[in-house]
N, C-alpha and C positions, 0 to 999 in steps of 0.2 A: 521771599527768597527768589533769585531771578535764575532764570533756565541754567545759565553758566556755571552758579553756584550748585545748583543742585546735581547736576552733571560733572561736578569734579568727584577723582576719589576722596571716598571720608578716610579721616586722621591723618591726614597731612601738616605739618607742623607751615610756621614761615618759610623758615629757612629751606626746606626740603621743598615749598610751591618756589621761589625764587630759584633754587636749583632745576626744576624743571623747566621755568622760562629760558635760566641762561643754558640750557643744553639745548634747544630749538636748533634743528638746521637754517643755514638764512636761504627767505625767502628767493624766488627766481629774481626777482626784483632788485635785489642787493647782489646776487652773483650777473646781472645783466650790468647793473652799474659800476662793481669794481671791476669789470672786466673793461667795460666805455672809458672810465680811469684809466684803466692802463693805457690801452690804445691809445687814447689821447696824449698821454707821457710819449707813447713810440711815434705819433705825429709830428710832435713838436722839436725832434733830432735831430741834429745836424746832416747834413748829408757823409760827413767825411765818417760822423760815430755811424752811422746806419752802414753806412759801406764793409768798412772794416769788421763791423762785428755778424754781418751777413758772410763775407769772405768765411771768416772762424767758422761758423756753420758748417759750411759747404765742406769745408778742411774737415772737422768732425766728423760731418756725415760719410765719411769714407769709412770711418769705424765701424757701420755697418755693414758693409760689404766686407770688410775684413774679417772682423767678427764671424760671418757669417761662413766664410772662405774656408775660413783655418777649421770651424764644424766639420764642414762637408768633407776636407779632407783628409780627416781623422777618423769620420766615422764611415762603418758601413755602410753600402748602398741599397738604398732600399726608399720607399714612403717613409719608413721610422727616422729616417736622416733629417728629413725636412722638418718635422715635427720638434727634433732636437736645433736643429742650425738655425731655425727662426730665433730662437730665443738671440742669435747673435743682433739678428734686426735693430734691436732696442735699444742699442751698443751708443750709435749716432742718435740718436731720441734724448736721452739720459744726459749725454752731456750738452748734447746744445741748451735744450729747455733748462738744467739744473747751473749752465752757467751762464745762461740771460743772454744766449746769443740770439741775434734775428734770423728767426726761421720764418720761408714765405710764405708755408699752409698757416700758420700760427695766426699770421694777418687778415688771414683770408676772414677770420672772427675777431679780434682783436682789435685791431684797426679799424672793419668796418663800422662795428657798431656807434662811434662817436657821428661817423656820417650819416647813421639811419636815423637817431637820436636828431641830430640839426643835419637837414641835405640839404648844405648850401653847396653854391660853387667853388665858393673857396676849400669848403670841407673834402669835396670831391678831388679838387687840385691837389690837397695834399694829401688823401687817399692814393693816388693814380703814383705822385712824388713817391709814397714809401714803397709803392708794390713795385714801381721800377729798380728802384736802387736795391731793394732786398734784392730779388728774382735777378737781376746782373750779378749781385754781389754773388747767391750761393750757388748761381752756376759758374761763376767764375772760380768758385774755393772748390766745387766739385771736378772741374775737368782739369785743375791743377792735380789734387791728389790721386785722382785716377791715372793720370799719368806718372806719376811718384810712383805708384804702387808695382806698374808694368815696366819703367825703367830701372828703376833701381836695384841691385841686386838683394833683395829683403826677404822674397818666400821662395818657398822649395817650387819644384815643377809643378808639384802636386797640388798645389795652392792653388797655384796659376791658371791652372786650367779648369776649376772649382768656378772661380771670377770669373773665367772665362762664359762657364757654363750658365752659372749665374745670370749675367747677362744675356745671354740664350733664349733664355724662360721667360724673359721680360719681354723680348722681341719674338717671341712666337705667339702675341697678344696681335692683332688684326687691330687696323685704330679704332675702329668700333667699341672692342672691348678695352682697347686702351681707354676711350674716352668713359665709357662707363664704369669700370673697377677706379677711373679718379674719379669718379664723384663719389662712388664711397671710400674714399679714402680721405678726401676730406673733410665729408659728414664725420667722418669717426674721428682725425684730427680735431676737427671743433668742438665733436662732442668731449674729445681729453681736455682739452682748452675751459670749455664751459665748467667740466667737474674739479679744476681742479683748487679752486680758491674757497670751493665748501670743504675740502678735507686734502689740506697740506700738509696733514702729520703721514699722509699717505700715500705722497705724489708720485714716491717712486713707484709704487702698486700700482697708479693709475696708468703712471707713463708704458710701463711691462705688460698690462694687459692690453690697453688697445694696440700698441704697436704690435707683439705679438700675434695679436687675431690679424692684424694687418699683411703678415708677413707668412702666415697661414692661407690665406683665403688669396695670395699674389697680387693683394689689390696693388693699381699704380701710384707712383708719388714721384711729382716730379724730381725733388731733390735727390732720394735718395737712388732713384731711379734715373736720374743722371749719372750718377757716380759709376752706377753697374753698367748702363750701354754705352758711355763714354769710356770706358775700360775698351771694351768691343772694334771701338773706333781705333783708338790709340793702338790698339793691337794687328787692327788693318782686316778686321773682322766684319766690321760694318762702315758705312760710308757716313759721311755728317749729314745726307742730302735723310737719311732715314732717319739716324737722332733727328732731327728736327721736323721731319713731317711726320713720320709714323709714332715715332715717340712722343716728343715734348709736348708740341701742340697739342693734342686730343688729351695726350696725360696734363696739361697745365687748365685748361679750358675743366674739364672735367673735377679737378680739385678745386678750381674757385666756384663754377656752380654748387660742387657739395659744400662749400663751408661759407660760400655766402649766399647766394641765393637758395640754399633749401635752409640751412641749419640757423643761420644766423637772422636770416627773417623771420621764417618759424618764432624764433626766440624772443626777438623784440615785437614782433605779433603780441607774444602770450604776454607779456609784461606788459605793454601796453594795453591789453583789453584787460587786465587783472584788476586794474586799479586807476583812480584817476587820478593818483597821487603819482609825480614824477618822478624817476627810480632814483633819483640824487635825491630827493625827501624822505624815500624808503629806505635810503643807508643812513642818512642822517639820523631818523626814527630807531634803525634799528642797531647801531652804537650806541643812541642816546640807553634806549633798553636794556644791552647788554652792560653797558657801566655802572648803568643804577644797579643791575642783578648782584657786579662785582664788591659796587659801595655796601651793600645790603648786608653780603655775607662777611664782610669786614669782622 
């Protein structure tokens, strides 16, 4: 009898050992590679679909600041406010990610991985190609809706001045701490991105907790964090000369180190030293697996 067998539980029938292969989480290896998958799908997009559905983004992600707005202006003030109005954060999360729109941190793992997998120059060309056209595209849908939101006659005073403050709190970050709270913000982006293709009957839980802690903790992001100090601007509250030094920058620089250079290398690190088998052999492997598991229990 060899080590395997004797270390399984006794009385287990076929059917019940083939149910426990096919309930295996999949390995790093197979969520490193459907993730390489995709991004390669979002590599290969035109530029007009990349643009457009970047735009949509940025248009969404005002929902969190809405979201977020209409909380604070209904409820009491206190610390217990913010613990309730985060939950608005998630607002912008939920629909971009659940309707396949191109969000920029998204790429920051997404995207890269096809180029860390082959880093050629072309791969890098068309890396630099998608993170342009997003990053124009969802600050261009963000500083649209931010100005929607402050022109148009839509919310009470009381709202208004909620956004207003909102963006306050964002701008009382020094870009030191701007550029550090985006690096984890995009750690924690990637890390949603990474968990979410092992447990899809659960995405919207995944998406609700990390944004949530995100919106707890004031980490920075650039998108949605456009929407709320571009409110600021348009309002004649703050100057563009600040969105763009004190904010964007340190906030954009700081979200791609978190979700590419810590998280995403990290990640194809550990896949790579897992195994010498290459992660498109490990998905192939392990489809092959889980269909025999399905044929088996027929």
């Amino acid at each position: 009898m060899s080590v395997e067998q004797s270390e399984k539980t006794p009385g287990l029938s076929a059917d019940e050992e083939q149910e426990v292969s096919h309930n295996q989480p999949p390995r790093a290896a197979v969520l490193h590679e459907t993730i390489r998958y995709q991004g390669d799908q979002e590599l290969e997009r035109t530029l007009a679909a990349l643009w457009w559905s970047a735009v949509a983004a940025g248009l969404s992600m005002g929902l969190s600041l809405m979201a977020m707005g209409l909380f604070y202006a209904r409820l009491p003030e206190g610390e217990s406010a913010q613990v309730v109005a985060s939950i608005g954060y998630s607002a912008g999360f939920l629909a971009v990610i659940l309707a396949r729109q191109q969000l920029f941190t998204e790429n920051t793992l997404t995207a890269v991985l096809p180029v860390m997998t082959s880093p050629t120059l072309a791969n890098f060309g068309r890396l630099l190609r998608l993170w342009g056209v997003v990053l124009l595209g969802n600050l261009a849908g963000t500083l649209l809706v931010a100005w929607v939101m402050l022109e148009l006659p839509i919310f009470d005073s009381k709202t208004d001045m909620a956004f207003l403050e909102i963006g306050r709190k964002v701008m009382s970050n020094d870009i030191s701490q701007m550029f550090a709270k985006g690096i984890v913000s995009g750690w924690m982006i990637a890390t949603m991105v990474w968990m979410i293709p092992s447990m899809e009957n659960a995405k919207i839980w995944i998406i609700l907790m990390i944004t949530y802690l995100m919106a707890i903790g004031d980490f920075t992001h650039i998108v949605v964090g456009s929407v709320e100090v571009s409110y600021l601007v348009w309002a004649g509250k703050e100057t563009w000369r600040s969105f763009w030094l004190e904010f964007a920058l340190p906030t954009l620089a700081g979200n791609i180190i978190g979700g590419s250079f810590i998280f995403a290398l990290i990640s194809h690190a550990q896949v790579r030293s897992d195994s010498g088998k290459a992660p498109s052999r490990l998905l192939e492997h392990e489809r092959a697996q889980r269909q025999r598991g399905k044929d088996d229990t027929k």
